[in-house]
Every structure is written in structure tokens, then in C-alpha cells.
PATOR-608297 format. One record per residue (C-alpha): residue in three letters; x, y, z; residue number from 1. Coordinates in Angstrom, 3 decimals. Example, Ala and Ser with C-alpha at 12.3 -4.5 7.8 and 13.67 -1.06 7.14 Angstrom:
BEGIN
rec rest: ALA east: 12.300 north: -4.500 up: 7.800 nr: 1
rec rest: SER east: 13.670 north: -1.060 up: 7.140 nr: 2
***
This chain:
BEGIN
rec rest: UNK east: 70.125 north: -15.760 up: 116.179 nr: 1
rec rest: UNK east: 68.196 north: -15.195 up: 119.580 nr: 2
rec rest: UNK east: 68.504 north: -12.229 up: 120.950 nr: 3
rec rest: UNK east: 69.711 north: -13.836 up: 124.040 nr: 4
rec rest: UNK east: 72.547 north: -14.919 up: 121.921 nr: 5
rec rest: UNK east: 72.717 north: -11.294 up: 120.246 nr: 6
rec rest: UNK east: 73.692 north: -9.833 up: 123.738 nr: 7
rec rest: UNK east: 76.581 north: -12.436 up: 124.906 nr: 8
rec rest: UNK east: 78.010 north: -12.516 up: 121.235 nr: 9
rec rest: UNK east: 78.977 north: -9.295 up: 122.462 nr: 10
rec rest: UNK east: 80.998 north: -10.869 up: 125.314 nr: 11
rec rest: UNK east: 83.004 north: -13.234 up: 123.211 nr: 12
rec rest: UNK east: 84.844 north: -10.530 up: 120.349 nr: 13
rec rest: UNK east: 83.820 north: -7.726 up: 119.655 nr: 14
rec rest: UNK east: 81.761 north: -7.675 up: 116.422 nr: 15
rec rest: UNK east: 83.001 north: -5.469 up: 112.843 nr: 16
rec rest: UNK east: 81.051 north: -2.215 up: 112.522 nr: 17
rec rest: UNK east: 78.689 north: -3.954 up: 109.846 nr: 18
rec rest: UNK east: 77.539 north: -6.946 up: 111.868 nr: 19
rec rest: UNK east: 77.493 north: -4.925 up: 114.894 nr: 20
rec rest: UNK east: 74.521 north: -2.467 up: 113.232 nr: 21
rec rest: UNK east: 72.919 north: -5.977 up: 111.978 nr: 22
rec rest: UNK east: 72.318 north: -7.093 up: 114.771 nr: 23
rec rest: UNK east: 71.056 north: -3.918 up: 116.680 nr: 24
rec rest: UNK east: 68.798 north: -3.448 up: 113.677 nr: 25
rec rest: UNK east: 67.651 north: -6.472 up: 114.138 nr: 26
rec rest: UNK east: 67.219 north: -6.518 up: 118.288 nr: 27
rec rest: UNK east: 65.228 north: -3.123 up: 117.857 nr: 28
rec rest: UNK east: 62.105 north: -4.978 up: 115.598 nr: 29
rec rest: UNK east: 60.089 north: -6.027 up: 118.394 nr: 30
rec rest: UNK east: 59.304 north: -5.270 up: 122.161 nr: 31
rec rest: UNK east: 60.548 north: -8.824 up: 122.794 nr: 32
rec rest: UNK east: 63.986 north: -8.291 up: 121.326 nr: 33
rec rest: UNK east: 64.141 north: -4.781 up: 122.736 nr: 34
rec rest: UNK east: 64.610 north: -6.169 up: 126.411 nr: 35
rec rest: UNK east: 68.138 north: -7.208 up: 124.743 nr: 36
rec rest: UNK east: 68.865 north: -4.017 up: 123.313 nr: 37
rec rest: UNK east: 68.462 north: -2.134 up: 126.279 nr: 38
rec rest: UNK east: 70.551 north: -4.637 up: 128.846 nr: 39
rec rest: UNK east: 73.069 north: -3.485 up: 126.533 nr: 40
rec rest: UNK east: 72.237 north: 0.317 up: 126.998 nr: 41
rec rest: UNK east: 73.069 north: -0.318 up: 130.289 nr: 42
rec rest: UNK east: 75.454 north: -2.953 up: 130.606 nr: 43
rec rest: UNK east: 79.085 north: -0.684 up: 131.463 nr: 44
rec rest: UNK east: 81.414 north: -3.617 up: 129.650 nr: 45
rec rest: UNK east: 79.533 north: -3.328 up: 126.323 nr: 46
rec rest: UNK east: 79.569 north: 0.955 up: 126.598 nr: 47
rec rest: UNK east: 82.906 north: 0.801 up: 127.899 nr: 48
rec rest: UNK east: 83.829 north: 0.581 up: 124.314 nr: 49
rec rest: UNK east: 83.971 north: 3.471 up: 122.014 nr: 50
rec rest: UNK east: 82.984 north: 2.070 up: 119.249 nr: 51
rec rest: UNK east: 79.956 north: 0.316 up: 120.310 nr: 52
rec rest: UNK east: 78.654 north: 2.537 up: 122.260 nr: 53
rec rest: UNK east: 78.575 north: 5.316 up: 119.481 nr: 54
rec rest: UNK east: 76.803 north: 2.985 up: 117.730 nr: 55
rec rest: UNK east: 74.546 north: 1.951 up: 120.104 nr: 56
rec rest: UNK east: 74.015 north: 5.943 up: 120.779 nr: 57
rec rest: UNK east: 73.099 north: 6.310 up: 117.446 nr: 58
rec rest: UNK east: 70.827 north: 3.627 up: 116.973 nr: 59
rec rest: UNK east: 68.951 north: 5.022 up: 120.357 nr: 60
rec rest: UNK east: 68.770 north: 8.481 up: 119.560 nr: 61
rec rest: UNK east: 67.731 north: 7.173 up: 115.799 nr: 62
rec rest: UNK east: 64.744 north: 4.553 up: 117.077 nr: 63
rec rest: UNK east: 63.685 north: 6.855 up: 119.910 nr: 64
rec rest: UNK east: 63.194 north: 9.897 up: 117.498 nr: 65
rec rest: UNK east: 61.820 north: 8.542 up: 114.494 nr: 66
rec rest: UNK east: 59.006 north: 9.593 up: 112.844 nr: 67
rec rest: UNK east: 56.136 north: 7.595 up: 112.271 nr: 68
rec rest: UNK east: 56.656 north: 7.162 up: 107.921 nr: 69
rec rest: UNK east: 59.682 north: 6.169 up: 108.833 nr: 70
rec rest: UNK east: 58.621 north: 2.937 up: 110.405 nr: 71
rec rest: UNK east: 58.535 north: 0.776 up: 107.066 nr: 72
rec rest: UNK east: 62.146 north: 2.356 up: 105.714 nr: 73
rec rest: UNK east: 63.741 north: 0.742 up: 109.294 nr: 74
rec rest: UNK east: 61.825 north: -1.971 up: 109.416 nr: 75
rec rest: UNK east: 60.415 north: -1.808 up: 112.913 nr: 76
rec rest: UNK east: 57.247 north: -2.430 up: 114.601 nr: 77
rec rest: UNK east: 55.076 north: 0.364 up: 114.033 nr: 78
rec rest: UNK east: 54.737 north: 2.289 up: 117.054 nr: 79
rec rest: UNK east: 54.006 north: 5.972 up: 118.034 nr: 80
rec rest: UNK east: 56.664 north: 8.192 up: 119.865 nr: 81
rec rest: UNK east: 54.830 north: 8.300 up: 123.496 nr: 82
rec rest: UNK east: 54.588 north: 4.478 up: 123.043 nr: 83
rec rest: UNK east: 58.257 north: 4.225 up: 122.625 nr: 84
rec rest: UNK east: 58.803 north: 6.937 up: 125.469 nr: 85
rec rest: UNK east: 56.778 north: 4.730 up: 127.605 nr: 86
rec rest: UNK east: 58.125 north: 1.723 up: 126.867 nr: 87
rec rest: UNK east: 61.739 north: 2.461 up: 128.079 nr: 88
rec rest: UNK east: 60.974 north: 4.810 up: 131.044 nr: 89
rec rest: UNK east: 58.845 north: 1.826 up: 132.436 nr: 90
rec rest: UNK east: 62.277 north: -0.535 up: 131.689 nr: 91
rec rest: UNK east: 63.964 north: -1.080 up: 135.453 nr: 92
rec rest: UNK east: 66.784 north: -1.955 up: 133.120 nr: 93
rec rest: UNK east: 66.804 north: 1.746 up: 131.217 nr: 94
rec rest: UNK east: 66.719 north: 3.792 up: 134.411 nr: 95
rec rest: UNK east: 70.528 north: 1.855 up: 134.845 nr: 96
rec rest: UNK east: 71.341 north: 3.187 up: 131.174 nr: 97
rec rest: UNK east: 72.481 north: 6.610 up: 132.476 nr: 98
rec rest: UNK east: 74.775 north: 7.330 up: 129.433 nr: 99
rec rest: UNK east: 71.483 north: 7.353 up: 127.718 nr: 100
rec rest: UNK east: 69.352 north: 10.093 up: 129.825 nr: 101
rec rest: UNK east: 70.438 north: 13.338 up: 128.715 nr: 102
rec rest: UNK east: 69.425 north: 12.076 up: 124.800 nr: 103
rec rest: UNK east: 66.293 north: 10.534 up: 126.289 nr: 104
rec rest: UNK east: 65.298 north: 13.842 up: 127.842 nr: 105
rec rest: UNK east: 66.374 north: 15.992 up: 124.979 nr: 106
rec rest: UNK east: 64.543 north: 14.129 up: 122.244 nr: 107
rec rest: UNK east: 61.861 north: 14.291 up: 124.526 nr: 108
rec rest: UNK east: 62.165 north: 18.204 up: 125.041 nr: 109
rec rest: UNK east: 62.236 north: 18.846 up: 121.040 nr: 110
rec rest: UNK east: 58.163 north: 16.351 up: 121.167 nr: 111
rec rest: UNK east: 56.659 north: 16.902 up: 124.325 nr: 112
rec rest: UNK east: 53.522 north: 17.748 up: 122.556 nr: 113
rec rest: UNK east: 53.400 north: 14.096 up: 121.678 nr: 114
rec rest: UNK east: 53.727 north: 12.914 up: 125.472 nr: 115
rec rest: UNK east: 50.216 north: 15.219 up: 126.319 nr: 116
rec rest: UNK east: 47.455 north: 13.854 up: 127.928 nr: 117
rec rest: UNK east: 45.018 north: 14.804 up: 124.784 nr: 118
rec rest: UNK east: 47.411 north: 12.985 up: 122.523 nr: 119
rec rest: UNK east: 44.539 north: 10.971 up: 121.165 nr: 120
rec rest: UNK east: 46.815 north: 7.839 up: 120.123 nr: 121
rec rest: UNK east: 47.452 north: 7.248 up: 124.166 nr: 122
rec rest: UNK east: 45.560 north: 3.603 up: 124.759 nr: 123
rec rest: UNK east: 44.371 north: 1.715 up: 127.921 nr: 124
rec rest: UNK east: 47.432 north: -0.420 up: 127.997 nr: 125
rec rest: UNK east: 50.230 north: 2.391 up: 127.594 nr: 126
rec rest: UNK east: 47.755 north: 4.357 up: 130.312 nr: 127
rec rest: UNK east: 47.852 north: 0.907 up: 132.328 nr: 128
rec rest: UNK east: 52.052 north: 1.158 up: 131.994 nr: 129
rec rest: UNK east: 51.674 north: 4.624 up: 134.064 nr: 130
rec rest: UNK east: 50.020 north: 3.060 up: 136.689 nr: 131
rec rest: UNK east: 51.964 north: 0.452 up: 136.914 nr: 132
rec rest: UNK east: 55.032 north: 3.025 up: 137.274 nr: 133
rec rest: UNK east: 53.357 north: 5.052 up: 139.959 nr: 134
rec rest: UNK east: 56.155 north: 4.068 up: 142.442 nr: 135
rec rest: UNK east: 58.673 north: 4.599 up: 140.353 nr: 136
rec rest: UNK east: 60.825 north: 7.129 up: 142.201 nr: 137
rec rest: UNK east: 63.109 north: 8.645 up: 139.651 nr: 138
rec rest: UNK east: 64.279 north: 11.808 up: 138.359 nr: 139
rec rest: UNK east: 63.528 north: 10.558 up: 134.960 nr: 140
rec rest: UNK east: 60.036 north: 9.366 up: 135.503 nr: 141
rec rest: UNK east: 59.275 north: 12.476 up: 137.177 nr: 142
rec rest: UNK east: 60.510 north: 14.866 up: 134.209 nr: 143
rec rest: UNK east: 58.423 north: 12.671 up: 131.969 nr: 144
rec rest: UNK east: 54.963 north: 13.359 up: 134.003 nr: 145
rec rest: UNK east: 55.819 north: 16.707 up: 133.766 nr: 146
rec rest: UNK east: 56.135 north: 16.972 up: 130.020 nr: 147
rec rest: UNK east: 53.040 north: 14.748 up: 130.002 nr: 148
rec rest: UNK east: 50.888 north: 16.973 up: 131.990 nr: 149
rec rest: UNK east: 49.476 north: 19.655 up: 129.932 nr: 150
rec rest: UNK east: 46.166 north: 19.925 up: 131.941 nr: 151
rec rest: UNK east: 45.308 north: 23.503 up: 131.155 nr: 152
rec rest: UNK east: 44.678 north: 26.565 up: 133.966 nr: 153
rec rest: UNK east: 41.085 north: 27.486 up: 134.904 nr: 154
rec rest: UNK east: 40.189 north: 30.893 up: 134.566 nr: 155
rec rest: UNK east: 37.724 north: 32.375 up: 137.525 nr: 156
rec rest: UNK east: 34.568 north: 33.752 up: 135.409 nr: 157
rec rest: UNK east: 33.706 north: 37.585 up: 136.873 nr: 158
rec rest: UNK east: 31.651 north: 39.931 up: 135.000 nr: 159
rec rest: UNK east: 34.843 north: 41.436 up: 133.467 nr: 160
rec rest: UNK east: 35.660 north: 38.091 up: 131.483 nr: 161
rec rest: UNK east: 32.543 north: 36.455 up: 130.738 nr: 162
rec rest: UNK east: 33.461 north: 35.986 up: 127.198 nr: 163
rec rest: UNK east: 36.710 north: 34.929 up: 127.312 nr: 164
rec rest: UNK east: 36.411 north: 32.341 up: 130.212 nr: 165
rec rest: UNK east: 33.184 north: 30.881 up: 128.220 nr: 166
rec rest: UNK east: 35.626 north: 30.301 up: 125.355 nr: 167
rec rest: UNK east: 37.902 north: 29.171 up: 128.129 nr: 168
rec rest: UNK east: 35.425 north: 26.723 up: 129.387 nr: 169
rec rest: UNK east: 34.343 north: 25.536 up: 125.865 nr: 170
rec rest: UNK east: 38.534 north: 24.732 up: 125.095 nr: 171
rec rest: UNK east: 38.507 north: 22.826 up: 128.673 nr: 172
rec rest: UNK east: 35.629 north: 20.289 up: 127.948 nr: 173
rec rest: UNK east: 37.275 north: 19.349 up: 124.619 nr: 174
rec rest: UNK east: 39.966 north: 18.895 up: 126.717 nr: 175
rec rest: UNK east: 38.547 north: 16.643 up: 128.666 nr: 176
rec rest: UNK east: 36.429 north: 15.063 up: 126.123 nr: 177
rec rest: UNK east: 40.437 north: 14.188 up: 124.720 nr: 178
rec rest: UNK east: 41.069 north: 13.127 up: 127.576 nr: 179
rec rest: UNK east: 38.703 north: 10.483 up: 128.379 nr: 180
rec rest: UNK east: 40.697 north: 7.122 up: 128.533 nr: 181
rec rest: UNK east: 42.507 north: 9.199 up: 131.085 nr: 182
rec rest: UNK east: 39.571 north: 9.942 up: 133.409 nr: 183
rec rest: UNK east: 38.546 north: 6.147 up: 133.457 nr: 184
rec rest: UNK east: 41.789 north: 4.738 up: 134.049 nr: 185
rec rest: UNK east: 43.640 north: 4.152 up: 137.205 nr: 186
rec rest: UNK east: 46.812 north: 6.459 up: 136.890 nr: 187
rec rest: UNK east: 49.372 north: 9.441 up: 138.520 nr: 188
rec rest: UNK east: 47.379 north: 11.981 up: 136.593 nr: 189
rec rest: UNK east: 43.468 north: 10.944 up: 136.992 nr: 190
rec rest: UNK east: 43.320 north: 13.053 up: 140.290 nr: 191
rec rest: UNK east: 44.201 north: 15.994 up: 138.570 nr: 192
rec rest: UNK east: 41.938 north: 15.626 up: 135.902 nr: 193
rec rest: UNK east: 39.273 north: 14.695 up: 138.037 nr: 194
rec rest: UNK east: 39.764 north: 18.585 up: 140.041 nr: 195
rec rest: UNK east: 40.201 north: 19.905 up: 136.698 nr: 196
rec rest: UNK east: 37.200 north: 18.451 up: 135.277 nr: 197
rec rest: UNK east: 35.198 north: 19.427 up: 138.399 nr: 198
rec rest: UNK east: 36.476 north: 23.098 up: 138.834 nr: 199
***
């Protein structure tokens, strides 16, 4: 069934428990079918129902927080937590799905570490997806750059802390060295590397 037919099967009965987790298992194994998933996060007639939307609360929370060994048990497409993070706070549709939020934010409280900037798994295309959101003017998208940025504080060498800021200064440029897809890529957080990197 097409996913396009997934979401308005919805609108003619409402499915048993057992088909109803079919077919969100099966909407959630691509970024294609996903689109269809997540008009239904944020559709108020399908949520307006108990049932379904415990379901489809479960299933969110369960994708969104997976870990990566899991991937083969469910089935999906393998795909690292930021990636995920990324690819429904760049969704117009998903900043509609307020029911959703509070979990989104949460799960992302309990792996922030994961959203960092020298997250080595970050790629030119998810990078490219932060540009691309740069006008995006939303509480949500603006808690998420803040649990991205972990640029770290420079310490002001004296003759007091020479030692400690030169172990300071050696932790920064692996920083940035982490970094580096960052620094040549257009996006909200290259100007602040860029001071950073020149302090």
C-alpha cells in the first residue's frame, strides 16, 4: 500500500490496534514514507483519537530514541540519532505536530551529546539541512542549536596559567580539527567557529 494511501486509510475507519502498528512500522522505513508519518503527527483528526495517537506517541518516542543496534531488530533505515533529529526539526509539517514537542525535546535533553558539533558522524548534507533552516524562526529550532552548540570557552593565557591554557589550547584545535565539515560549510554556527577558531 502507498503511503499516500496509508494516511487516508486513516480517514475512512479507523484501523484495529494490529494493523494500525503495521502500517506505522511500515511508514517509518524510509525518509520517503516518513513525510506520511509525520502529516499524521500533526494532522488534529487522526490525534484526536486516543487510541491512535498513543500509538503514534509511542512509535515517535520509540523511532526518535533508538539506538543505533537497534536498527536491524525494527527494520528501519539505518540512520544516526542527530540525523533523525535533523530530519524532523527541518519538517514544516513537524513544527505543526505540537503534541509531539515536549517528547522531541526531552529525548533530545537525555542525547544532546549526540547533536554536538564534534559529533564526527555529522555529514555535508545533514550540515547543508542547517543551512537550509537558517530562517526557521521557531522555539524548537532554536532549543536544538543550542543543544548543538558545544563550542568550548577560551581561556586568556597570563603567566599564572600557562600550563593549563596550553592544554586548553591543545583540547580547542582537536576541537576544531572535529569540527572541520563545519568550518567549510555554509551554516548558523560557522561564524562562531570561525571567532573561536581565530581567538
Amino acid at each position: 500500500m502507498h503511503g499516500r494511501s496509508f494516511y487516508l486509510f486513516f480517514y475512512v475507519k479507523v484501523p484495529s490496534k494490529e494493523l494500525t502498528i503495521h502500517i506505522l512500522e511500515r511508514l517509518l522505513k524510509s525518509e520517503a514514507s516518513r513525510l506520511h508519518w509525520i502529516k499524521l503527527l500533526a494532522d488534529s483528526k487522526i490525534t484526536a483519537s486516543p487510541v491512535l495517537y498513543e500509538l503514534l506517541r509511542e512509535f515517535f518516542k520509540n523511532w526518535l530514541n533508538r539506538k543505533e543496534k537497534e536498527e536491524k531488530k525494527f527494520s528501519y533505515d539505518e540512520q544516526p540519532f542527530h540525523s533523525r533529529a535533523i530530519e524532523l526539526i527541518s519538517s514544516p509539517t513537524f513544527q505543526n505536530a505540537k503534541l509531539y514537542h515536549s517528547d522531541f525535546m526531552e529525548i533530545l535533553d537525555e542525547r544532546e551529546r549526540e547533536l554536538w558539533l564534534n559529533n564526527k558522524k555529522w555529514t555535508s548534507d545533514q550540515i547543508k539541512i542547517t543551512y537550509d533552516c537558517g530562517d526557521t524562526k521557531s522555539d524548537l529550532w532554536e532549543k536544538m542549536l543550542r543543544k548543538m552548540n558545544n563550542i568550548p570557552p577560551m581561556e586568556e593565557l597570563n603567566e599564572n596559567n600557562i600550563e593549563s591554557a596550553s592544554k586548553k589550547l591543545c583540547q580547542n584545535l582537536d576541537y576544531c580539527l572535529d569540527c572541520q565539515l563545519w568550518l567549510k560549510r555554509e551554516n548558523p554556527m560557522r561564524k562562531q567557529l570561525l571567532d573561536f577558531f581565530n581567538k
